[in-house]
N, C-alpha and C positions, 0 to 999 in steps of 0.2 A: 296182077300187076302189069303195066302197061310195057312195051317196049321201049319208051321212051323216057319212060323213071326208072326201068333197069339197067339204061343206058346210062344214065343218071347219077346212080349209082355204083356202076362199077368206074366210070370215071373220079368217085370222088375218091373209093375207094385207092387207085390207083394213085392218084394224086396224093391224098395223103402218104404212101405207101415211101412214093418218092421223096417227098419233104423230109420224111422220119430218116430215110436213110441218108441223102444227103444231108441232112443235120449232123447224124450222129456219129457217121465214117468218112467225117471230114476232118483235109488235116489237122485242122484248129486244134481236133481233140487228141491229137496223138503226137507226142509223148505228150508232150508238156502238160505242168500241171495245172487247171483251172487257178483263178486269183482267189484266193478264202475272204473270209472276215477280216478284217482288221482287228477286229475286238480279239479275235478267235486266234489269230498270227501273234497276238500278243503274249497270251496265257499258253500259246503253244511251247511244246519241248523239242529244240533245237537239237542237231546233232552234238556241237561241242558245249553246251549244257551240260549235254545229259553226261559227258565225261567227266565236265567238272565238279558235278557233284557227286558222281560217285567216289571219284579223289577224295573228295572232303569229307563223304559223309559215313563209306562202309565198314563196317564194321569188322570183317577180316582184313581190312587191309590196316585199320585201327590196330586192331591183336597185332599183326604181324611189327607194327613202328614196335608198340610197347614190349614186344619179344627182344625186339633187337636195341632197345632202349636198357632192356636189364643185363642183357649179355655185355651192354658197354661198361658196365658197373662193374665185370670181374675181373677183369685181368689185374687193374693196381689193388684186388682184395687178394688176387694169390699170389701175389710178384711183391708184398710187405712182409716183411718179418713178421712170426706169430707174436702174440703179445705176453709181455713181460708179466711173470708171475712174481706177485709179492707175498711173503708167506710170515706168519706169526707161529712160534711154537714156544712149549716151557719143554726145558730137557731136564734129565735128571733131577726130578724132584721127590724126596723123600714119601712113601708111603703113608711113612705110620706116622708124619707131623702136618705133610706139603706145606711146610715152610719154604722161604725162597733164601733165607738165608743159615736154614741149618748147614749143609754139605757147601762143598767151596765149586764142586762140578757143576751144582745149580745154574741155572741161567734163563734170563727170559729173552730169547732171541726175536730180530724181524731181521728178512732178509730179500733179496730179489734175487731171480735169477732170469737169464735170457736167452731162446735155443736161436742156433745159428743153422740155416743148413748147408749141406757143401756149398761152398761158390760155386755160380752158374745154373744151380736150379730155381732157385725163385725168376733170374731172370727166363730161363726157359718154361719156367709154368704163367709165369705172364706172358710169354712170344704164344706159347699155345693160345691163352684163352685169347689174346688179342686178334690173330686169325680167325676162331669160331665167331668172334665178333663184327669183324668186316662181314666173313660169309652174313652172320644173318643179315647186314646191312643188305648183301647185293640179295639176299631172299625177298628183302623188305622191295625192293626194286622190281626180282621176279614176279612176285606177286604184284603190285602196279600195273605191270605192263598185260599179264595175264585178266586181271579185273577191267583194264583198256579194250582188252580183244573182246572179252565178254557182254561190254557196254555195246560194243560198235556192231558187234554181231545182233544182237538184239535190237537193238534201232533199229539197222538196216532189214532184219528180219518183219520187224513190226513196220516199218517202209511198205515194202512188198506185200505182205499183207492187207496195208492199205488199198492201195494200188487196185489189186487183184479184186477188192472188194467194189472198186468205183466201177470196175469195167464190167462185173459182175449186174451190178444197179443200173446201168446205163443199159445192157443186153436185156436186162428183164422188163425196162421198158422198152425196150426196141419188139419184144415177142409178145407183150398185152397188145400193143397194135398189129402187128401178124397176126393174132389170133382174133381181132376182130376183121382186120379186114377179110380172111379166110372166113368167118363166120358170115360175114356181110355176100360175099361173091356164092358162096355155099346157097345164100336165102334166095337169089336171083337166081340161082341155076348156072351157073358161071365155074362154077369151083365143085370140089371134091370134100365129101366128110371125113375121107383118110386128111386131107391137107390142115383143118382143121385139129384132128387129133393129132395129128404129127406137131405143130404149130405149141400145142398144150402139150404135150411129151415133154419137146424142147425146154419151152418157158417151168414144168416140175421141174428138172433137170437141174436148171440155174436156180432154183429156190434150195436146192438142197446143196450144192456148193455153197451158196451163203451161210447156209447155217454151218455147213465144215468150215469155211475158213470164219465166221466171226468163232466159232468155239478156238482156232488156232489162232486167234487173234488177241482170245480172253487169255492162252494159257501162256503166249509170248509177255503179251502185257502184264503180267504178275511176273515173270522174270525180272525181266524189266525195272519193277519196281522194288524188288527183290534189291537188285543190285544197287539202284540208288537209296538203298535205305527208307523208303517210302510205304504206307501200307497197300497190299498186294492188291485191296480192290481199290484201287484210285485207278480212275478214268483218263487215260494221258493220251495227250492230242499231239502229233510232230507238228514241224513245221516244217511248210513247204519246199523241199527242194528242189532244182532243178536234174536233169540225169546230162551232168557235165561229160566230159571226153574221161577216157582211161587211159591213166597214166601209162606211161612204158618205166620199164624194171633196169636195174641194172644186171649184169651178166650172172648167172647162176655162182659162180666160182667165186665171183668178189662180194656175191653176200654170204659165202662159205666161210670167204676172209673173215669179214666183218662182223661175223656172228662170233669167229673164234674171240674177238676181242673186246664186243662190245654188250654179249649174252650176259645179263646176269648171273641167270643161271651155271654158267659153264664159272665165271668171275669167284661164283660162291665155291664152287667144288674146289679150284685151284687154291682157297682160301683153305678150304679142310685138310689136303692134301700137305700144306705149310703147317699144320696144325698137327697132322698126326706123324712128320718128320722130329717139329718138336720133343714131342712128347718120348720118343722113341730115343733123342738124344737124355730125353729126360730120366726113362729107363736105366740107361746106360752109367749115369751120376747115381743112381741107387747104391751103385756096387760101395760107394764110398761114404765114411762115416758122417751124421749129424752132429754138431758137437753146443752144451750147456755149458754155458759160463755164469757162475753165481757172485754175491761176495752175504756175508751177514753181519750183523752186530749181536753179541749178547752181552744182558744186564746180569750185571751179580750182585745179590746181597752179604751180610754179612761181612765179619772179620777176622783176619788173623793173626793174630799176635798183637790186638790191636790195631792192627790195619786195616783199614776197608778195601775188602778184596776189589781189584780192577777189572775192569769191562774186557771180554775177550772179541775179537774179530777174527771172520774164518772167511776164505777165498774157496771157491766153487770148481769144478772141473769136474766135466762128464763128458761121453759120447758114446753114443748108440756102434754095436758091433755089427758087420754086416757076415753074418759068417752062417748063414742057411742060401747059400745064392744057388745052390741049384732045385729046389724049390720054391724059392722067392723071387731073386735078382733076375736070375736065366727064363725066367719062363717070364715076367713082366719084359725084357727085350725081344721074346718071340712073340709074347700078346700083341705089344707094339709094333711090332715090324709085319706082321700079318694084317692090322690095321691100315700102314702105309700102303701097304701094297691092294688092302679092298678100296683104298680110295683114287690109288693110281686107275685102278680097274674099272671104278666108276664114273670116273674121267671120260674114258675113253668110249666106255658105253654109252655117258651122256653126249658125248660129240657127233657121236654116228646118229643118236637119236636127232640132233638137234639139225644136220645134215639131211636127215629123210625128212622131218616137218619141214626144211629149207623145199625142197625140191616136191613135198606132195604141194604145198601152199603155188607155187610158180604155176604146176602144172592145171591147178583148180582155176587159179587167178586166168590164166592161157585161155583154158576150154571155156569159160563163160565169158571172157572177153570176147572172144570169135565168137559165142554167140552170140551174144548182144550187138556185133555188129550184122551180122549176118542176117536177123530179127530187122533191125533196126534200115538196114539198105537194100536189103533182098527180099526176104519172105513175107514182111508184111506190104510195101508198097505191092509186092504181086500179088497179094490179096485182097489189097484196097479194091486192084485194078479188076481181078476177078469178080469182086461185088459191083465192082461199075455196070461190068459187061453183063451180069444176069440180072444189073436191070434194067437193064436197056432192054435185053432178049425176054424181059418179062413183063416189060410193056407192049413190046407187038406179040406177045403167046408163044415166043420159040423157048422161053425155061420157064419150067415148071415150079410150082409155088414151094415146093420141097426144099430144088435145090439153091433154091435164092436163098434159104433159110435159113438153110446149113454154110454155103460162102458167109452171110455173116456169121453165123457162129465160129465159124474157123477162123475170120480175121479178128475177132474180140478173144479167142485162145490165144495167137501167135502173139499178141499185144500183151498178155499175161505174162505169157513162156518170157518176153522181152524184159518186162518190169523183173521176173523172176531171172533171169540171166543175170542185169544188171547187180540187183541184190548182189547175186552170189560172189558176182566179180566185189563189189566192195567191199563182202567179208572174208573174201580171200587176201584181201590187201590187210582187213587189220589181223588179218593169222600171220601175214607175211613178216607186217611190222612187229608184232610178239616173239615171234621165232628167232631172228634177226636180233631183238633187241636195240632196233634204231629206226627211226622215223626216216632217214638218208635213206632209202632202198631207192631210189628213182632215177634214171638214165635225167639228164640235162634238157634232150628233148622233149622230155615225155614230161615237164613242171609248169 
């Protein structure tokens, strides 16, 4: 080969070299997202889509309405009077004829009777069930808000995912061309055969990250679909977002506030705690009697002295004795009052619980915010600039084909790590929002 075709050639080499890289680590391409299909932005799944049909369409959150749909139904079933027994009977009737009208005590009676219980407990066994009612309503809400966290987490995880996977496709043609033009400069004598396997090292490298994150990409997406009620191998495409500003927070302490009062969760417990105060008054009306009020009618046959015997009527009265109360009465007031008190207990457990998700969620949201800024103004422009400079210095032979290789590689990771930051920061927000129990988490600047 001539010197003048190997000249020739490591110029075109060269040239291409440059093209490719200022194409492909330019800002154009960073962040922002390329423009899709139109066809494709159509069919695609939206961030608040994907919420609203999880609302609509899952199936625990289904269970949990029709849960708290039947617990609506009990309270005016224990807070009604039991129902009135109507009864038929024949009394004294002869053996050895069952005539109705041989004996004068015969009678064919019907009669009703109706139990009453002390005053004050049916209304306290409906204030109970009426509480366990509200709670499951505010469960019915926990669970909402929890099947929310879980959607947005998943989008934004399959987001990222995306993301990682363009930058991914976009590197592995940036190293099909390093590895030819190292092949190309290698054939003129120009280049090194380490630069070459180095070059193909790299380029396996990024074919096996593809296959790790599209397999995290398959196992995200069947969540995903999971959650909207959809079948688990359906293909779902987002649609394009841009990577806006991150909101600021309001102050740790007044979403501590706001949680006390706006948590479902904590909303239901307060509801149980009203429930098993009830009940414990309810205990307590035990000590005192139930009381049956009847009346009947009975038919007579028969006459006497020529008479036709008259029809007799009888009035009813009963009531239940309470007189076992230290194995019955006394210990249902300690069942019950040991109950209030695991619920006060659980109260308080759940507060502190709801306190530490308050404050791990700030601190996650924190740390990936600063990164993503940090990514986004700091590390990657310094890496942009770092790939500028070794190719510049590897057009006139001061850097070596290695390290150019590896600058990009390092600027298409920190671009990852970035997409990955951002992610994380947006599902910190909707952990934030779950915990909280309020979409208001937001400082006034920060909307």
């Amino acid at each position: 080969m001539t010197f003048s075709l190997k000249f020739a050639m490591i110029g075109l080499t060269t040239g291409l070299l440059c093209s490719s890289l200022l194409t492909i680590a330019s800002p154009a391409n960073y962040p922002q997202q390329q423009p899709g299909n139109t066809e494709l932005q159509t069919s695609a799944l939206s961030f608040s889509a994907a919420v609203e049909i999880a609302l609509a369409d899952n199936p625990s959150l289904a269970s949990m309405q029709s849960r708290a749909q039947a617990m609506a139904a009990i309270p005016s079933q224990v807070g009604t009077l039991p129902d009135p027994k109507l009864s038929f009977n024949a009394l004294n009737l002869p053996t050895d004829t069952f005539s109705t009208g041989q004996e004068s005590m015969t009678q064919m009676q019907v009669g009703i009777s109706q139990t009453f219980p002390f005053p004050g407990k049916l209304g306290l066994r409906e204030d109970a069930a009426g509480h366990e009612a509200r709670a499951a309503d505010s469960e019915v809400d926990e669970t909402r808000l929890w099947l929310v966290r879980s959607v947005k987490s998943s989008w934004w995880q399959l987001f990222y995912l995306d993301k990682a996977l363009e930058i991914v496709v976009s590197n592995q043609a940036l190293l099909r061309e390093f590895v030819v033009i190292a092949q190309t400069k290698y054939t003129v004598g120009k280049g090194l055969q380490q630069d070459v396997l180095l070059a193909q090292l790299e380029l396996s490298g990024l074919l096996d990250q593809e296959v790790r994150l599209t397999g995290m990409r398959r196992n995200e997406e069947a969540r995903l679909n999971a959650l909207l009620n959809w079948p688990t191998s359906r293909q779902l495409t987002l649609a394009n977002t841009p990577d806006s500003a991150l909101p600021s927070l309001l102050k740790e302490d007044d979403l501590h506030k706001q949680a006390e009062i706006e948590r479902p969760l904590l909303t239901a417990q307060r509801s149980y705690i009203h429930a098993a105060r009830s009940r414990v008054d309810l205990a307590e009306k035990d000590y005192y009697p139930d009381f049956n009020i009847g009346a009947a009618y009975g038919f007579r046959g028969g006459e006497n002295n020529g008479i036709d015997r008259p029809d007799v009527a009888s009035l009813l009265f009963s009531m239940s004795l309470p007189i076992y109360t230290d194995s019955k009465q006394d210990k249902a007031v300690d069942q019950r009052s040991s109950e209030l008190m695991q619920q006060n207990y659980k109260l308080q457990d759940t507060l502190e619980q709801v306190r530490e998700e308050i404050s791990r969620a700030i601190a996650d949201y924190k740390r990936a915010g600063e990164q993503t800024e940090l990514y986004k103004n700091g590390i990657i422009p310094q890496a942009r600039q770092t790939v500028d400079s070794m190719l510049a210095g590897y057009q006139v032979n001061k850097v070596d084909f290695l390290n150019l290789v590896r600058s990009q590689v390092t600027l298409y990771n920190y671009e990852t790590q970035y997409w990955l930051s951002y992610s994380s920061a947006q599902q910190a927000l909707a952990a934030l929002e779950a915990v909280v129990g309020s979409k208001t988490i937001y400082a006034e600047d920060g909307l």
